[in-house]
PAGUVO-60090 format. One record per residue (C-alpha): residue in one letter; y negated, z, x negated. Coordinates in nm, 2 decimals, m for minus. Layout:
N
R; a; Y; Z; X
...
***
This chain:
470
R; x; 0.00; 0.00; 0.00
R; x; m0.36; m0.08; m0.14
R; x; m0.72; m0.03; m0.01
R; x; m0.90; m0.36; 0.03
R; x; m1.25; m0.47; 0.20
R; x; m1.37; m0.06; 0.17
R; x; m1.73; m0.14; 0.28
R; x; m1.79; m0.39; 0.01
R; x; m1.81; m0.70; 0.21
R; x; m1.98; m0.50; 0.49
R; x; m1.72; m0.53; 0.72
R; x; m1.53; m0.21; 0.83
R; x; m1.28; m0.12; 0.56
R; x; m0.88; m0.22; 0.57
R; x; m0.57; m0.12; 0.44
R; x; m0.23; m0.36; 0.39
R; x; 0.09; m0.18; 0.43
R; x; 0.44; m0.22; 0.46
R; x; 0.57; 0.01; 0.74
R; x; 0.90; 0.14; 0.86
R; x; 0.87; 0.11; 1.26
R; x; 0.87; 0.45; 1.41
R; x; 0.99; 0.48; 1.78
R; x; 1.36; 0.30; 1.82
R; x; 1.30; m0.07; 1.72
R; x; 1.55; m0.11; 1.46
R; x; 1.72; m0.47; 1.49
R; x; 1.56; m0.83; 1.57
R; x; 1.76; m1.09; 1.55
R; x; 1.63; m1.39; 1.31
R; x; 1.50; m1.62; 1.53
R; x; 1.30; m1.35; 1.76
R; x; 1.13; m1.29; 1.37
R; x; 1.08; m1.65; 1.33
R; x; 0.91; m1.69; 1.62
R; x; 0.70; m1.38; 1.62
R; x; 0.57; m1.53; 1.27
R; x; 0.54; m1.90; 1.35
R; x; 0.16; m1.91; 1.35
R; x; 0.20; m2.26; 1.55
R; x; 0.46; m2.27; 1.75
R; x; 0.54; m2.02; 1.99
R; x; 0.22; m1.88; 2.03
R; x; 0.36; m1.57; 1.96
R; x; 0.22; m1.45; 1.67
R; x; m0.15; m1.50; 1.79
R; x; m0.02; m1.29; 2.06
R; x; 0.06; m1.01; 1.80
R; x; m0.16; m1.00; 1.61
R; x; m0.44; m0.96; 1.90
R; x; m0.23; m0.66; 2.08
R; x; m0.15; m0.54; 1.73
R; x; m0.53; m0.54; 1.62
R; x; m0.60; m0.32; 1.98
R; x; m0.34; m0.09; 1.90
R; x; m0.47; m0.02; 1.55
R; x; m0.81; 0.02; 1.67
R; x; m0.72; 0.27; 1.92
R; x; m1.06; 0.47; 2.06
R; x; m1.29; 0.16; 1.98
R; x; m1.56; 0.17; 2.18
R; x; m1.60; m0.23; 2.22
R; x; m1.50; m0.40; 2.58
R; x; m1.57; m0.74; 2.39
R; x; m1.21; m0.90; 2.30
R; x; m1.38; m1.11; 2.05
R; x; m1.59; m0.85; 1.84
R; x; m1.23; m0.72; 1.69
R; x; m1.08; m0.99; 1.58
R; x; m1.44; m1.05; 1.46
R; x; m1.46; m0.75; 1.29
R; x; m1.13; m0.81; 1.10
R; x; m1.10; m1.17; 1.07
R; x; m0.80; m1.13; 0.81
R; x; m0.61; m0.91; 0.93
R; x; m0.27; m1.01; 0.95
R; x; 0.08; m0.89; 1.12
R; x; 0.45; m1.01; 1.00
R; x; 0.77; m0.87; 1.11
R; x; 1.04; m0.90; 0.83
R; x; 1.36; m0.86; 0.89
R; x; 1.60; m0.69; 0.61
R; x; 1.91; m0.56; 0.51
R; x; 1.88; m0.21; 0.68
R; x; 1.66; m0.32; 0.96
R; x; 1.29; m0.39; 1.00
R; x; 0.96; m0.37; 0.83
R; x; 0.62; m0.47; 0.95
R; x; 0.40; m0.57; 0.71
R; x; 0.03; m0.50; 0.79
R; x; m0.25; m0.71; 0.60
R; x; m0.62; m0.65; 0.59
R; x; m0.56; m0.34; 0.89
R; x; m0.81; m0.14; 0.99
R; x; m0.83; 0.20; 0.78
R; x; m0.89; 0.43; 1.06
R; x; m0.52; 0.34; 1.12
R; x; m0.39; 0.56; 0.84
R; x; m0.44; 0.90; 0.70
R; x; m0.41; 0.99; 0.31
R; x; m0.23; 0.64; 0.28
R; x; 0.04; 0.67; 0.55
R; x; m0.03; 0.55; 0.93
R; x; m0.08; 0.77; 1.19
R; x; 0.27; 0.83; 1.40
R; x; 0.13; 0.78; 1.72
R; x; m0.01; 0.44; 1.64
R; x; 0.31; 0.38; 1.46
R; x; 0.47; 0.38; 1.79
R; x; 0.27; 0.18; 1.98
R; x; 0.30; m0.09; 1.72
R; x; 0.64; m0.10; 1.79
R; x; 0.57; m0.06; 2.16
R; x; 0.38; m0.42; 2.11
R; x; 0.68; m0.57; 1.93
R; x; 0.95; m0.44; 2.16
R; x; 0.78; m0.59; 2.45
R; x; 0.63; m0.94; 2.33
R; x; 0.98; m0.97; 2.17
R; x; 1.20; m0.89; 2.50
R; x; 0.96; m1.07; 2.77
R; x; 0.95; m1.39; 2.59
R; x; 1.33; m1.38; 2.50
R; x; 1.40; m1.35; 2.86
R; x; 1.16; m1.62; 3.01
R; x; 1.29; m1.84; 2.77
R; x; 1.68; m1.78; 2.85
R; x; 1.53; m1.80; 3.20
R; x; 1.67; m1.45; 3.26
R; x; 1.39; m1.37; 3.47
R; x; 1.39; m1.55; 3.81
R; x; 1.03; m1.59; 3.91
R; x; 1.00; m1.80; 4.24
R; x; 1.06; m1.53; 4.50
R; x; 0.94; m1.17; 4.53
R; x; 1.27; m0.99; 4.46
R; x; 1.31; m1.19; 4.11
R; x; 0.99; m1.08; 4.02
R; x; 1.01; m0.75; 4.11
R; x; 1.35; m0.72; 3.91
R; x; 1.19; m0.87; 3.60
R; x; 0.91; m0.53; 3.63
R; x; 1.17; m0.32; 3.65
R; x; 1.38; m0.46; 3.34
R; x; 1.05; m0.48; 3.16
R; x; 1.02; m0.11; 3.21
R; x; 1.34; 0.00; 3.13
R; x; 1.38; m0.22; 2.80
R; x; 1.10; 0.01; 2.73
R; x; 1.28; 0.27; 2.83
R; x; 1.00; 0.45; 3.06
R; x; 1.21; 0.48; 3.36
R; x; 1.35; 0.87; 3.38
R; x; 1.62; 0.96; 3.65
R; x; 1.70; 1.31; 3.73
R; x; 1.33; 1.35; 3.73
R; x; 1.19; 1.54; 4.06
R; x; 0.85; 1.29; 4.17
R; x; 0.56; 1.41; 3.93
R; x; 0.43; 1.06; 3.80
R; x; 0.02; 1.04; 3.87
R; x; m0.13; 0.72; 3.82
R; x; m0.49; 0.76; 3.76
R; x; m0.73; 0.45; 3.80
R; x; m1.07; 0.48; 3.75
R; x; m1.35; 0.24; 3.49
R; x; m1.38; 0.26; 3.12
R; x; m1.74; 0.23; 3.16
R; x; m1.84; 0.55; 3.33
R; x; m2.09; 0.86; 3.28
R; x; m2.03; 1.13; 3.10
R; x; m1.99; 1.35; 3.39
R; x; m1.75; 1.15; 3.60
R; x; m1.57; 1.13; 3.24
R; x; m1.58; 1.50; 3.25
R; x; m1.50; 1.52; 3.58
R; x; m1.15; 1.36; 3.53
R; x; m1.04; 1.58; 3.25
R; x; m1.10; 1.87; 3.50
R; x; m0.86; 1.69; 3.74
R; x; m0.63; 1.61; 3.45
R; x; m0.59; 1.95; 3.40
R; x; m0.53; 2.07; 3.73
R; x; m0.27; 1.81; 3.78
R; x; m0.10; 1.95; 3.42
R; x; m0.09; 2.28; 3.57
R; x; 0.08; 2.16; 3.86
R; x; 0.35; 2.00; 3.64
R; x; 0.22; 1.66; 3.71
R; x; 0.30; 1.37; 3.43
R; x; 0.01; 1.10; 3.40
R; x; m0.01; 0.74; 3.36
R; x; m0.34; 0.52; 3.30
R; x; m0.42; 0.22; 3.20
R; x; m0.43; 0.31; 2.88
R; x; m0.80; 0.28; 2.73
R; x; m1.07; 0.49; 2.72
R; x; m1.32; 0.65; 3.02
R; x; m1.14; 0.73; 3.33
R; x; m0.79; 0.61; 3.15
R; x; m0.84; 0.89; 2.90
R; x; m0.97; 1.21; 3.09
R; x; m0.70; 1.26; 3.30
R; x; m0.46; 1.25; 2.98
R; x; m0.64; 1.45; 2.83
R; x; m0.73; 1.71; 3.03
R; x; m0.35; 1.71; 3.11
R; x; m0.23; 1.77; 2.73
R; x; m0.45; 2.17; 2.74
R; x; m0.27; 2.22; 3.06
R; x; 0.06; 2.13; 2.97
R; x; 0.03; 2.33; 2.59
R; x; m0.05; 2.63; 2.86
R; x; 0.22; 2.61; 3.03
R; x; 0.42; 2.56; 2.71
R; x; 0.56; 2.26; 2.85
R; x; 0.76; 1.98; 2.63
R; x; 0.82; 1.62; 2.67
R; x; 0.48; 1.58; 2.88
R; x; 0.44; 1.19; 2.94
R; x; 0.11; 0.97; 2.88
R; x; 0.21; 0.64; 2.99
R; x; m0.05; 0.35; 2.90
R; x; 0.04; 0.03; 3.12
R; x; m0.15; m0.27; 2.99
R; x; m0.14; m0.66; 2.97
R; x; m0.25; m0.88; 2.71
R; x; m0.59; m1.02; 2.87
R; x; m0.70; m0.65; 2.88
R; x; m0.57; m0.41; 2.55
R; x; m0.80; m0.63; 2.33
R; x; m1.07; m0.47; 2.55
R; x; m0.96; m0.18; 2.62
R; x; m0.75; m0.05; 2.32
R; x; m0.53; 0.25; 2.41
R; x; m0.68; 0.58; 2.38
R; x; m0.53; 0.84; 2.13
R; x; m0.28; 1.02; 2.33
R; x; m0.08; 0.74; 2.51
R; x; 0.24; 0.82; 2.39
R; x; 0.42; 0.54; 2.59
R; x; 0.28; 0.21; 2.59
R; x; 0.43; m0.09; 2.80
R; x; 0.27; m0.43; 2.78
R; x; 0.34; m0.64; 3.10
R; x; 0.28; m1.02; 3.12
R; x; 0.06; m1.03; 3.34
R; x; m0.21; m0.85; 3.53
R; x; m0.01; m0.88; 3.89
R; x; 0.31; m0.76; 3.71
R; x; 0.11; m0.42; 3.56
R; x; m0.02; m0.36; 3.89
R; x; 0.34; m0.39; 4.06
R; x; 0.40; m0.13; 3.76
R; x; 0.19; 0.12; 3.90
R; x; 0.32; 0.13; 4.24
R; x; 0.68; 0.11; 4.19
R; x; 0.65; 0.41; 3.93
R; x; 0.40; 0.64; 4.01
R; x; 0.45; 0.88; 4.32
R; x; 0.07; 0.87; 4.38
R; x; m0.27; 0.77; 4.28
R; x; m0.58; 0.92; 4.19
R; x; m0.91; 0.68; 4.21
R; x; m1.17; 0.81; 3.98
R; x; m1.55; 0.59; 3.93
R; x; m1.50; 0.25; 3.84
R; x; m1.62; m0.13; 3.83
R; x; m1.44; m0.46; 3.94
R; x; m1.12; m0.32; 3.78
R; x; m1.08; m0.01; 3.98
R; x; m1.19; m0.21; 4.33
R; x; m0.94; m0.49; 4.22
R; x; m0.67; m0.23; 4.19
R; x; m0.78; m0.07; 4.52
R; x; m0.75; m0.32; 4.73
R; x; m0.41; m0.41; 4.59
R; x; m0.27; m0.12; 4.72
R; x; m0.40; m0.10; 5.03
R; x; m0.31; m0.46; 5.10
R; x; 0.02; m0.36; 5.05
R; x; 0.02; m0.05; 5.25
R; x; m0.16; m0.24; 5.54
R; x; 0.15; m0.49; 5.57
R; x; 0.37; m0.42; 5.85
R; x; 0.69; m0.36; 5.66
R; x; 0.52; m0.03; 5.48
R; x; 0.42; 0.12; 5.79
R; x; 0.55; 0.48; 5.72
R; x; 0.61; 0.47; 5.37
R; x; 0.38; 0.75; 5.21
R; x; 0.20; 0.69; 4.92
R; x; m0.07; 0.97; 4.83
R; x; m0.42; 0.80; 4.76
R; x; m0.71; 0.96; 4.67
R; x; m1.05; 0.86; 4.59
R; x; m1.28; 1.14; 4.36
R; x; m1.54; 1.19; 4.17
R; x; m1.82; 1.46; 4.08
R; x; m2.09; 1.54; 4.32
R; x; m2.31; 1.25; 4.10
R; x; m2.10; 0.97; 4.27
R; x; m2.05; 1.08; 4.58
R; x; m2.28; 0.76; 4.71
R; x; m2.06; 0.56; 4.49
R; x; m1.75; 0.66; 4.73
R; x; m1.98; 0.62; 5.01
R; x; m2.01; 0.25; 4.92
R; x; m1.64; 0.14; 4.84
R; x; m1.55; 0.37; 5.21
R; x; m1.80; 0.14; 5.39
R; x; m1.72; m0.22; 5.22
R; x; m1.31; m0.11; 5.26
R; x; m1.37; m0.04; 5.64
R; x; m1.61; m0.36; 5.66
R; x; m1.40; m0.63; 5.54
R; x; m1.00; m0.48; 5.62
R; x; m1.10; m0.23; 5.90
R; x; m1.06; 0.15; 5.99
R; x; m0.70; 0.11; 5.96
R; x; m0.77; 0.08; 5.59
R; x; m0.91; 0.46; 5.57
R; x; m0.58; 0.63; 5.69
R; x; m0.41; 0.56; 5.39
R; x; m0.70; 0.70; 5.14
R; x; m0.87; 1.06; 5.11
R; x; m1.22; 1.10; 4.98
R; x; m1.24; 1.43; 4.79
R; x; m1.54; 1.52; 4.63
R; x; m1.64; 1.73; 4.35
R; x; m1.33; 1.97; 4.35
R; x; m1.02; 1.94; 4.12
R; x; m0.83; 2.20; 4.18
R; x; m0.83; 2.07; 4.62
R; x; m0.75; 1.67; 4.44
R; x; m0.43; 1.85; 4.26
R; x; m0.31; 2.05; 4.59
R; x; m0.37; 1.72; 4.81
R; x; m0.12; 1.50; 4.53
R; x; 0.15; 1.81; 4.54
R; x; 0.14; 1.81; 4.93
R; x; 0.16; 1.44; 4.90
R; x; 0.43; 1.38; 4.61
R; x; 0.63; 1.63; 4.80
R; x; 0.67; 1.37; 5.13
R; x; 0.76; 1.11; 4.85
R; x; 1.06; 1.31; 4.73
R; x; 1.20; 1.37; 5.07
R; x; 1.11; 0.97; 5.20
R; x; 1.29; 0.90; 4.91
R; x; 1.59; 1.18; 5.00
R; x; 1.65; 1.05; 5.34
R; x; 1.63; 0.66; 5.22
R; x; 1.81; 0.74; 4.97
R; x; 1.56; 0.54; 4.72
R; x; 1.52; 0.63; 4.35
R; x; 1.26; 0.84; 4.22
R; x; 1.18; 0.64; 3.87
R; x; 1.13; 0.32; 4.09
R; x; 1.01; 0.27; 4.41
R; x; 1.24; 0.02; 4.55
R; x; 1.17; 0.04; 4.94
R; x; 0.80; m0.06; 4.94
R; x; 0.76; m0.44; 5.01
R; x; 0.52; m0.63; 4.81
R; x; 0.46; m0.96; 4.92
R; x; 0.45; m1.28; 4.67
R; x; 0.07; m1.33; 4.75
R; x; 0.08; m1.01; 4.56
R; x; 0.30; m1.04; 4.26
R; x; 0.19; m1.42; 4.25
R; x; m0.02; m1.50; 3.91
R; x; m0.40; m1.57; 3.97
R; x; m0.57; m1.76; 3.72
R; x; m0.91; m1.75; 3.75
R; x; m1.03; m2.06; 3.72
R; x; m1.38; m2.19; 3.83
R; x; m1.22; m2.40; 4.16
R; x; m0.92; m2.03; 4.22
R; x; m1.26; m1.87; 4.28
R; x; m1.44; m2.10; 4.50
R; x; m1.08; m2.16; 4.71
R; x; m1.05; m1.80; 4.81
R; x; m1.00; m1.78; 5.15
R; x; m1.22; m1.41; 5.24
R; x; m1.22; m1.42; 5.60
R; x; m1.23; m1.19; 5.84
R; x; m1.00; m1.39; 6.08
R; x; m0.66; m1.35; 5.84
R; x; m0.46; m1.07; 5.85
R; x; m0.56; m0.77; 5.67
R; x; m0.35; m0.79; 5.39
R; x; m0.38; m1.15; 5.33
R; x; m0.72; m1.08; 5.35
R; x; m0.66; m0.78; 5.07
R; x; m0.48; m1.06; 4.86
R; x; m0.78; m1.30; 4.80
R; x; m1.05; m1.00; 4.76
R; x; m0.82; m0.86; 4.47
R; x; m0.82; m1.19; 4.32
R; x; m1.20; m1.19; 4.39
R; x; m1.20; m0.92; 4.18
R; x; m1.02; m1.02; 3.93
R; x; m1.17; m1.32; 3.83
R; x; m1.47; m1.10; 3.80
R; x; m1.28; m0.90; 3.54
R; x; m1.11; m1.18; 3.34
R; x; m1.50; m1.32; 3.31
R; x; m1.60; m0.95; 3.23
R; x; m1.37; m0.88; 2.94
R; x; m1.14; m1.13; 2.89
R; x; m1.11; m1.40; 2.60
R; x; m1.00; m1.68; 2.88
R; x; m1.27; m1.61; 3.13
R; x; m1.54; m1.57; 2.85
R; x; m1.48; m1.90; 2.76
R; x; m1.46; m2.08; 3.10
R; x; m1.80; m1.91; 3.18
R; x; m1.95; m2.02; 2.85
R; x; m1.86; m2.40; 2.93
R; x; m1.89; m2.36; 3.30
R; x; m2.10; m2.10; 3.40
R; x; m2.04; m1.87; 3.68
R; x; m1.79; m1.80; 3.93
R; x; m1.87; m1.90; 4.29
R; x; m1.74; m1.67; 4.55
R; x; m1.81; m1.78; 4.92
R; x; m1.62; m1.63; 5.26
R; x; m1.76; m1.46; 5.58
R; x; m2.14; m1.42; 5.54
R; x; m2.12; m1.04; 5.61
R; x; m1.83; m0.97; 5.38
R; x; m2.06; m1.16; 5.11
R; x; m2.36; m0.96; 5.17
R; x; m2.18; m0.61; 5.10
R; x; m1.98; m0.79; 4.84
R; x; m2.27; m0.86; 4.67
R; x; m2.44; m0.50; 4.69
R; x; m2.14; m0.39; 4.58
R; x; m2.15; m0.55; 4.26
R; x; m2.55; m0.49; 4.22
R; x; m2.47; m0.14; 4.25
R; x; m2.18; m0.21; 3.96
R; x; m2.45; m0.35; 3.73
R; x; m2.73; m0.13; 3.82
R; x; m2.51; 0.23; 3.77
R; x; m2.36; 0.01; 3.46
R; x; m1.96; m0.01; 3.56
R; x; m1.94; m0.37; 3.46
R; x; m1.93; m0.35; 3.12
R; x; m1.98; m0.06; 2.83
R; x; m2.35; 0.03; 2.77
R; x; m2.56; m0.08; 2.48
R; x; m2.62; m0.44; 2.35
R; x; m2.75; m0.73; 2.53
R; x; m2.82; m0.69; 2.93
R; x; m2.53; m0.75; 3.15
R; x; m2.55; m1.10; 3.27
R; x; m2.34; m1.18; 3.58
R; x; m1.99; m1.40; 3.52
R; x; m1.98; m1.44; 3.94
R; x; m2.26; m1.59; 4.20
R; x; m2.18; m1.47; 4.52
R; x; m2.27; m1.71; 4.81
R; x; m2.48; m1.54; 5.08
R; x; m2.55; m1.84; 5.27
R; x; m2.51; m2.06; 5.04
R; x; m2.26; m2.35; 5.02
R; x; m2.03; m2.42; 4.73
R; x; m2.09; m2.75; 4.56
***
């Protein structure tokens, strides 16, 4: 191992290394090596190298993709394979990766995390392993995605929280959900984010001084990501399970067949997009029944934040909408009490239909669901967002609404197609636009779009009160 680039160049400073894999990856076969080095081919390695670079930069502070691979333009990632297993051979990494010339465990692991899965996923679309044309093929190929990493427990009573919530949020709200963090680590309550930093973090780690008090072992921080978002939102220190899914329809299936409820903290785009996923699926007539605890809180600060998401979900999908949320409002402790009660009518659903408890089996998801979007320019302007469709089709194409927002937000793809392009167009019912719209002015304005500091946010979406798309 030797220092290289240590503030001489004026970049940030880097280390190469060859590494011993820390967290069960042992064997590859040759050609999965071969092809996560072939710089041309596969694709593969770029895909490595930009999920390795996030992982190795875990707690950066950027939401720009680019700026990383900016700020290490050399950096480098092989997997070698040898006589008594693997070795990963870093070049040009960041330093704040290692300590007294060894690298941090933790990161260790999620580097292997990001091998395992680029490895297994591509292996099995390309023995065609996964079937992908219906909604049950797809939902087998999340669950064997999770369990190659093995993340799936059995014999595990219900105590999975998934907490969503934006990366780009205050410093009280941030505060705000390490207090409920805790209370749900008191409670014996395991957390899962996804995976960065802001409202992904708190909850972990308010969680980890709760579970040291009640001395309890084998606590679990599960970071669920994709590769359009880790470059931007690098996993936060104390993930100590990382999964990479395909694709951002396949992480969000992730959520809901693992966690037994979730907790909505303060977000942007992202959390909205994830909102309105769920609640499409619990609006469709097959889930009538099925409980799935949701609750929306936040600090007394962003109460009229709740306000606003309560009064555009009841606008465009209807009262309905509201039975399956609670708003809860500046008190921890009562948003812990209200998941127990609620987790506790998951275990016995999933008693008396005899359903696991690591994977939520019974709860339909339709295909307009689990369906990739890609937002392109004329996805956006075909979304269908009337009022006169069923609620959870209706759901469907404000999620991808969403969405598109967020892959022009953050991610590499939609940077680019806005660069050449300019911005989306999003037209539908004129008064679903108009609370659309104040919607996201009240995103930019309270700054949940994108991190604080640098240029001003300028808007990747046009939103068409009125106006016709041309």
């Amino acid at each position: 191992m030797n220092d290289t680039n240590a503030g001489k160049t004026g970049r940030p400073a880097t280390v190469s290394a060859r590494i011993s894999p820390a967290g069960g990856l042992d064997i590859l076969s040759r050609n999965e090596v071969a092809r996560l080095r072939d710089a041309s081919g596969s694709g593969l390695h770029a895909l490595l190298r930009r999920c390795a670079l996030a992982v190795l930069t875990s707690g950066n502070m950027s939401d720009d993709p680019r700026s990383i691979l900016e700020q290490f333009p050399d950096f480098d990632i092989q997997v070698l394979q040898q006589d008594r297993g693997i070795k990963i051979e870093l070049t040009h990494a960041p330093s704040q990766a290692f300590v007294d010339g060894q690298i941090i465990r933790g990161i260790n692991e999620l580097l292997v995390a990001v091998v395992r899965d680029i490895v297994y996923v591509s292996t099995q679309m390309e023995q065609g392993n996964f079937d992908l044309d219906d909604s049950v093929g797809l939902t087998h190929a999340v669950f064997e995605i999770l369990r190659n990493a093995r993340i799936l427990k059995p014999q595990i009573d219900p105590n999975l929280v998934v907490c969503w919530g934006g990366h780009s949020i205050s410093r009280d709200e941030y505060e705000y959900t390490k207090q409920v963090g805790y209370q749900l680590g008191l409670r014996g309550m395991d957390i899962c984010t996804g995976c960065g930093p802001g409202a992904m973090k708190g909850p972990m780690k308010g969680a980890t001084i709760a579970h040291a008090k009640q001395r309890r072992r084998n606590n679990r921080y599960i970071g669920i990501t994709e590769p359009g978002i880790i470059a931007a939102e690098s996993p936060n220190p104390i993930v100590n399970h990382l999964v990479i899914m395909p694709d951002i329809e396949k992480r969000l299936e992730a959520f809901v067949r693992m966690g037994h409820g979730i907790i909505v903290f303060p977000g942007g785009v992202g959390t909205a997009e994830e909102i309105l996923y769920l609640l499409g699926i619990l609006l469709h007539p097959d889930n009538a029944g099925v409980p799935f605890p949701l609750i929306l809180t936040g600090p007394k600060q962003s109460a009229a934040y709740f306000e606003q998401i309560d009064r555009f979900l009841r606008l465009t999908l209807g009262d309905a909408a509201a039975q399956h949320y609670q708003i809860i409002v500046d008190d921890p402790a009562a948003v812990a009490r209200a998941m127990v009660r609620g987790i506790d009518k998951v275990r016995n659903y999933r008693l008396d239909t005899k359903d696991a408890f690591f994977f939520n089996w019974a709860l339909n998801i339709p295909y307009a669901f689990q369906l990739p979007f890609r937002p392109t320019h004329e996805a956006m302007r075909s979304l269908a967002i009337h009022r006169d469709r069923p609620r959870h089709e209706l759901a469907a194409d404000l999620r991808r609404a969403f969405s598109g927002i967020v892959a022009g937000n953050v991610k590499e793809e939609g940077l680019r197609a806005i660069e050449k392009f300019g911005p989306f167009a999003i037209d539908g019912d004129a008064d679903i636009m108009q609370s659309l719209d104040e919607l996201l002015k009240a995103f930019v304005v309270q700054d949940r779009m994108k991190l604080p500091g640098g240029t001003a946010y300028e808007p990747c979406y046009r939103v068409l009160t009125g106006e016709r798309v041309g």
